[in-house]
C-alpha positions in Angstrom: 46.8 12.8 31.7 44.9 15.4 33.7 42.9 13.2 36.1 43.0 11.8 39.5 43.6 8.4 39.2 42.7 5.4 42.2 46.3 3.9 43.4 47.3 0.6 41.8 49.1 -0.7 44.3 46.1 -1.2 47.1 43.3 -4.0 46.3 40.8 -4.4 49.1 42.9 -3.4 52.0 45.9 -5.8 50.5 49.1 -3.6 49.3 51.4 -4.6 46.2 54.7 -3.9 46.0 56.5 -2.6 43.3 57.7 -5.6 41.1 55.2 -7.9 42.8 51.8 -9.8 41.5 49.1 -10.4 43.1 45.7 -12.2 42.6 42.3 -9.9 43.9 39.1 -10.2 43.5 36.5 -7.3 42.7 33.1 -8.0 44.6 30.5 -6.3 41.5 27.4 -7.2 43.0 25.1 -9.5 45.5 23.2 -12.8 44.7 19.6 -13.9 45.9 21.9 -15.6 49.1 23.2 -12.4 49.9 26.8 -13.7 49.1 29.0 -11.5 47.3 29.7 -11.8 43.3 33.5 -11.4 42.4 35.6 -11.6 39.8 39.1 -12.3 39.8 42.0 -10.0 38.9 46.2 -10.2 38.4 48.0 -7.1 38.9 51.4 -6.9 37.9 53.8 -4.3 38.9 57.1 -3.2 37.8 59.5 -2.1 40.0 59.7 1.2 37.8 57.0 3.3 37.7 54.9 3.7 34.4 51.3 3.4 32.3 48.8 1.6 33.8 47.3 -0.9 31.7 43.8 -3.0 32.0 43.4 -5.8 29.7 40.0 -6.7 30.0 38.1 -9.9 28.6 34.1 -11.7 28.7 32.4 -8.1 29.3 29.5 -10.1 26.8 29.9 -13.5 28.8 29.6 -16.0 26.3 32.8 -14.5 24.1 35.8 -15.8 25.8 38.1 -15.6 23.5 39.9 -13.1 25.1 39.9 -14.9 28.4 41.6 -17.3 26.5 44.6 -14.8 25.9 44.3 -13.3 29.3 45.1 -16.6 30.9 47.8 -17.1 29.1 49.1 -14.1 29.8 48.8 -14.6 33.2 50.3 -18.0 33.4 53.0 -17.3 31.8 56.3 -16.8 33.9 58.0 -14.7 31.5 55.6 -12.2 30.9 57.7 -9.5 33.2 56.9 -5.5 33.2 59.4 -3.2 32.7 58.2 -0.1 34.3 54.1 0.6 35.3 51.6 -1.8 35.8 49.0 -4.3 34.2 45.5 -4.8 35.5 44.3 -8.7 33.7 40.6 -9.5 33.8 40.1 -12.7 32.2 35.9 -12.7 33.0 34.7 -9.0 33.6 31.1 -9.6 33.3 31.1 -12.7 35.7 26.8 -13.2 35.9 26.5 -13.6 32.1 29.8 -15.7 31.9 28.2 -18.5 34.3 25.4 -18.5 32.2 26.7 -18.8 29.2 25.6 -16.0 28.1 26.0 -12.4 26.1 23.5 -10.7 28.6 22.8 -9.8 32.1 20.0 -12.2 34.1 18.1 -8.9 33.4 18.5 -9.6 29.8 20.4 -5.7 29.6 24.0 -5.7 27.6 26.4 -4.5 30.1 28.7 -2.8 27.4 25.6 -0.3 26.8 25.5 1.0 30.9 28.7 2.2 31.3 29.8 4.6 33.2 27.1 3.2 35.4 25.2 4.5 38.9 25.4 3.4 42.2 21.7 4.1 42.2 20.6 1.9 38.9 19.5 -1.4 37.6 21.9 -4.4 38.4 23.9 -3.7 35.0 24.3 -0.1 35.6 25.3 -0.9 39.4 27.9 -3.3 38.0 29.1 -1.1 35.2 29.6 2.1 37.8 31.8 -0.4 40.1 33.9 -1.8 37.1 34.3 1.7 35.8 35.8 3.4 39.4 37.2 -0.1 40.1 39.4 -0.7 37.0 39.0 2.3 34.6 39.4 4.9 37.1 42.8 3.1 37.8 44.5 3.0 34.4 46.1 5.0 31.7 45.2 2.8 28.8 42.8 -0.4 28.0 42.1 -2.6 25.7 39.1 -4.8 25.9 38.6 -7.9 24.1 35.8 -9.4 22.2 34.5 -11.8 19.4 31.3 -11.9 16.9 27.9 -12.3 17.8 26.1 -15.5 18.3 26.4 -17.4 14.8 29.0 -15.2 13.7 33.0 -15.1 13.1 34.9 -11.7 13.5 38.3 -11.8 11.2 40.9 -9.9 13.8 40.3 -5.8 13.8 41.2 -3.1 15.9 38.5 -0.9 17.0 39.1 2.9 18.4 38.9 6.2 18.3 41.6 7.6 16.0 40.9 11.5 16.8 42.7 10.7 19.9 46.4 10.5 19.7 47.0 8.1 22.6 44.0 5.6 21.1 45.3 5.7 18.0 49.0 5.0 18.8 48.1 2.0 20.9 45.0 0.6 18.3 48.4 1.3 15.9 50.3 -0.9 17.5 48.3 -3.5 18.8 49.4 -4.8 15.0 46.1 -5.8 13.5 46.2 -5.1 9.3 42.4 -3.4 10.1 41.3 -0.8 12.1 37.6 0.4 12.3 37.6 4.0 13.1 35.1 4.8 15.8 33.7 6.5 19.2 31.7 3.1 19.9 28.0 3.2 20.8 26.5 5.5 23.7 27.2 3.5 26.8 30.2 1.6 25.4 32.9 0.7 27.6 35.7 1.2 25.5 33.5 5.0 24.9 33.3 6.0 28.7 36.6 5.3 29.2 37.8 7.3 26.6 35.5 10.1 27.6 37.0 9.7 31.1 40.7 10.2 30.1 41.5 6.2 29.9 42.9 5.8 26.2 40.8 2.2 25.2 40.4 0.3 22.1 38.5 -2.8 21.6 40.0 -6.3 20.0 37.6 -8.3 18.0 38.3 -11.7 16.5 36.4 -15.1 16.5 33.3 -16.5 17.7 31.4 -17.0 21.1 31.9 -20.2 22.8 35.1 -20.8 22.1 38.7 -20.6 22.4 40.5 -20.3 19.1 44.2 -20.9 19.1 44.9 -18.2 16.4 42.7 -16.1 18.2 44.1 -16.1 21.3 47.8 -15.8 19.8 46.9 -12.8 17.3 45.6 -11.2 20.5 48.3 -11.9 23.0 51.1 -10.8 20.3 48.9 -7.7 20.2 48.8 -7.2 23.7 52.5 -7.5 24.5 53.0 -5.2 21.1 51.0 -2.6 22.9 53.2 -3.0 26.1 56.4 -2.7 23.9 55.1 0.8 22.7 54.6 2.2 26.0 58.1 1.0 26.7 56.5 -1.9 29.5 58.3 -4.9 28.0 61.5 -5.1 26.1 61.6 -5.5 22.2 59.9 -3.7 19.2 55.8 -4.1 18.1 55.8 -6.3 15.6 54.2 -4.8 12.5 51.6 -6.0 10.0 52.5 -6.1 6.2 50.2 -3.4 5.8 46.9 -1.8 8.1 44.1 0.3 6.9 41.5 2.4 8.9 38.7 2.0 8.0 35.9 4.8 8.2 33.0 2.8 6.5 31.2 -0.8 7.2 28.2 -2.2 6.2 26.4 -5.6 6.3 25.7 -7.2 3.3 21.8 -9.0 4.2 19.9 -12.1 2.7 17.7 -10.9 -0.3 16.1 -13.7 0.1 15.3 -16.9 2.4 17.0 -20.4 1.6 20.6 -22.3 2.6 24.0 -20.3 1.6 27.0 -21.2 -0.3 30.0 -19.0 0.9 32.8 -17.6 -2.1 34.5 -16.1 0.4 36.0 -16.5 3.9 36.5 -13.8 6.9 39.2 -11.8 5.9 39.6 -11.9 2.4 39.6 -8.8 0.5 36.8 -8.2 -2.0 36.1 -6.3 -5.2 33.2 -4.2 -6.0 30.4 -6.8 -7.9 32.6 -9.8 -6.3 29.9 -12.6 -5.5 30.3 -13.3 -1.9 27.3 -16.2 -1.5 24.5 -18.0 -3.4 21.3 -18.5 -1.8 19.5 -21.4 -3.1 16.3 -23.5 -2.1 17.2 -27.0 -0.1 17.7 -28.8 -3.5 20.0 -26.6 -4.8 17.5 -24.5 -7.3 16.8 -20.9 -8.0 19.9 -19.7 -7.6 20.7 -16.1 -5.8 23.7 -14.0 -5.6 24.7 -11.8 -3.0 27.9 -9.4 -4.5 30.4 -6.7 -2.9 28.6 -3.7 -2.8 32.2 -2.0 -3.2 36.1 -2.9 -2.8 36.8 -4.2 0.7 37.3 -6.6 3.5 35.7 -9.1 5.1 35.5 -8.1 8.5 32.6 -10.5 9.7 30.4 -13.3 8.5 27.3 -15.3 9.7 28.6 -18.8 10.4 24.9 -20.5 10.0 24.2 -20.9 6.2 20.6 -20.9 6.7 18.7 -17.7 5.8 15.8 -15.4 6.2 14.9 -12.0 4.1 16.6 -9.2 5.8 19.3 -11.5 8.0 23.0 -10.1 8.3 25.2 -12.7 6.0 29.0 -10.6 5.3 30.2 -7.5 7.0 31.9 -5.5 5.1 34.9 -2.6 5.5 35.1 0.1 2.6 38.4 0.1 1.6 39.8 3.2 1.8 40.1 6.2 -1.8 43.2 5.3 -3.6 43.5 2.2 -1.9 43.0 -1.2 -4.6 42.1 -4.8 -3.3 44.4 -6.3 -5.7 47.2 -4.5 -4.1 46.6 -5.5 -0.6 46.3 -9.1 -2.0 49.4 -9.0 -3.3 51.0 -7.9 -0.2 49.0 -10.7 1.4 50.6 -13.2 -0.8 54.3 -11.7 -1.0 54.9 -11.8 2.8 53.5 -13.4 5.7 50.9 -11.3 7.2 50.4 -10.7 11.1 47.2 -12.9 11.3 48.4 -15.6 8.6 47.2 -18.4 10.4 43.9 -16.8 11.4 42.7 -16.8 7.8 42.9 -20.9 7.4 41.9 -21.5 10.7 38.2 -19.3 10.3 37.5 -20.6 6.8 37.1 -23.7 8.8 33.7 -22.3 10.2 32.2 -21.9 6.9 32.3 -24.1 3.4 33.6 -21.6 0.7 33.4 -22.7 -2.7 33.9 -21.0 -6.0 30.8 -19.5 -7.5 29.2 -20.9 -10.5 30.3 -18.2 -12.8 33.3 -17.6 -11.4 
């Protein structure tokens, strides 16, 4: 790709083979002891040569989700490379993961100081080491994520579709949405991009928890990624249909009071569609919130109690040409890639049909 990459096959002074594994650990940064903070990594190695791959998980601490897949992933005996290598992080932002946390003890978002200085604040110290440590080594990553607190993310791809490599893996990942995007100014999924490293982000879920369909949407991507770059036998396996997505916006409280959900994460929406009715405690003075135009449900507050001006649905413009009750009928014909996603997260919130429905 045009760039000096680190060697994969030395880890702090310990060599790996081809075809071997090995478990490492990264030391990112000091605590008040003087003891050093590490996280653990598996690299896997084909005996062939190939891509590099860094699957990375927990950069906000508190959405582990993705370490979820990442374990499994690295438990699992099966899981053998054909050619290149796999770099699996299940925790990479180790200080907010042990507190349970989305932030840094410094109260900074580490996915905001990448690439990072060896001169900086803790977060940016951390963010230059994970950046030459991991980044600096791979081809391709994909970095894995959930909602915000009191939130649930439907599964989405997220990446940079100008760029041909990002968009063949965000492609094949297999999610039926992708959100086309750079990411924000210090992003790491951004830097690494800038940097030559080909990276899209996997959201799905909520923080503080481990969600079966979750974690198997996002290991079936992760292996269909693999099978593109030819580093595990067999085909991707393909969604009934995917859009990209070039628009989202969130749909916010009008008004303050307790929520009653018409529609679940996921569901695909029709301009005017009411998606909640905010009403006082005993049920009185009824509001509606409605689909500001055709799309999807990408995201959703999971706490039914509202102020003015909170976030309650976030919404993905549906593309020109492209009409709701078409992708609901493809929905319904066939079994979709995240089928059993879409019981499993109306489980978070209590949908019921709206009054003048």
């Amino acid at each position: 790709m045009g760039r000096e990459l680190k060697p994969i096959d030395e880890w702090n002074g310990e060599s790996i083979a081809p075809g071997e594994s090995c478990d490492v650990t990264l030391a990112v940064s000091e605590s008040y002891s003087g003891m050093n903070v590490e996280i653990p990594l598996r690299i896997q190695r084909a005996v062939e040569p190939g891509p590099v791959v860094f699957v990375t998980a927990a950069l906000h601490g508190d959405e582990i989700n993705g370490t979820g897949a990442v374990r499994m992933l690295a438990q699992d005996k099966s899981f053998q490379l054909l050619r290149g290598a796999v770099i699996l992080v299940p925790v990479l932002n180790i200080l907010a993961f042990d507190r349970h946390s989305r932030y840094l003890p410094d109260r900074r978002d580490l996915n905001r100081c990448f690439p990072g200085s060896k001169t900086g604040t803790l977060a940016s110290r951390m963010a230059r080491t994970l950046f030459d440590e991991i980044v600096m080594r791979a081809d391709y990553g994909i970095d894995l994520h959930t909602a915000a607190v009191r939130r649930t993310n439907y599964p989405n791809v997220r990446g940079d579709m100008s760029d041909p490599e990002t968009q063949r893996i965000a492609e094949a990942f297999g999610c039926e949405v992708i959100l086309n995007g750079k990411g924000p100014p210090g992003a790491f999924r951004r830097e690494a991009c800038r940097a030559g490293c080909s990276t899209i982000i996997m959201e799905g879920g909520e923080v503080w928890k481990v969600e079966p369909g979750i974690v198997d949407t996002t290991v079936k991507g992760i292996r269909n990624v693999l099978r593109k770059l030819e580093m595990l036998d067999g085909e991707p396996e393909r969604p009934d249909y995917q859009v990209v997505l070039e628009r989202t916006t969130w749909v916010r409280a009008e008004y303050g009071g307790f929520l009653q959900f018409h529609v679940q994460p996921g569901e695909v929406v029709s301009k005017g569609q009411p998606l909640t009715t905010n009403t006082n405690l005993l049920g009185r003075d009824a509001k509606q919130l409605v689909a500001p135009f055709n799309g999807i449900i990408l995201g959703m507050v999971t706490l039914p109690a509202v102020s003015p001006g909170e976030p309650v649905c976030h919404i993905g413009k549906l593309p020109k040409g492209i009409k709701p009750e078409a992708l609901r009928k493809q929905r319904k014909l066939d079994d979709g890639f995240e089928e059993s996603v879409l019981d499993e997260l109306a489980t978070n919130v209590m949908v019921v049909e709206p009054d003048n429905a």
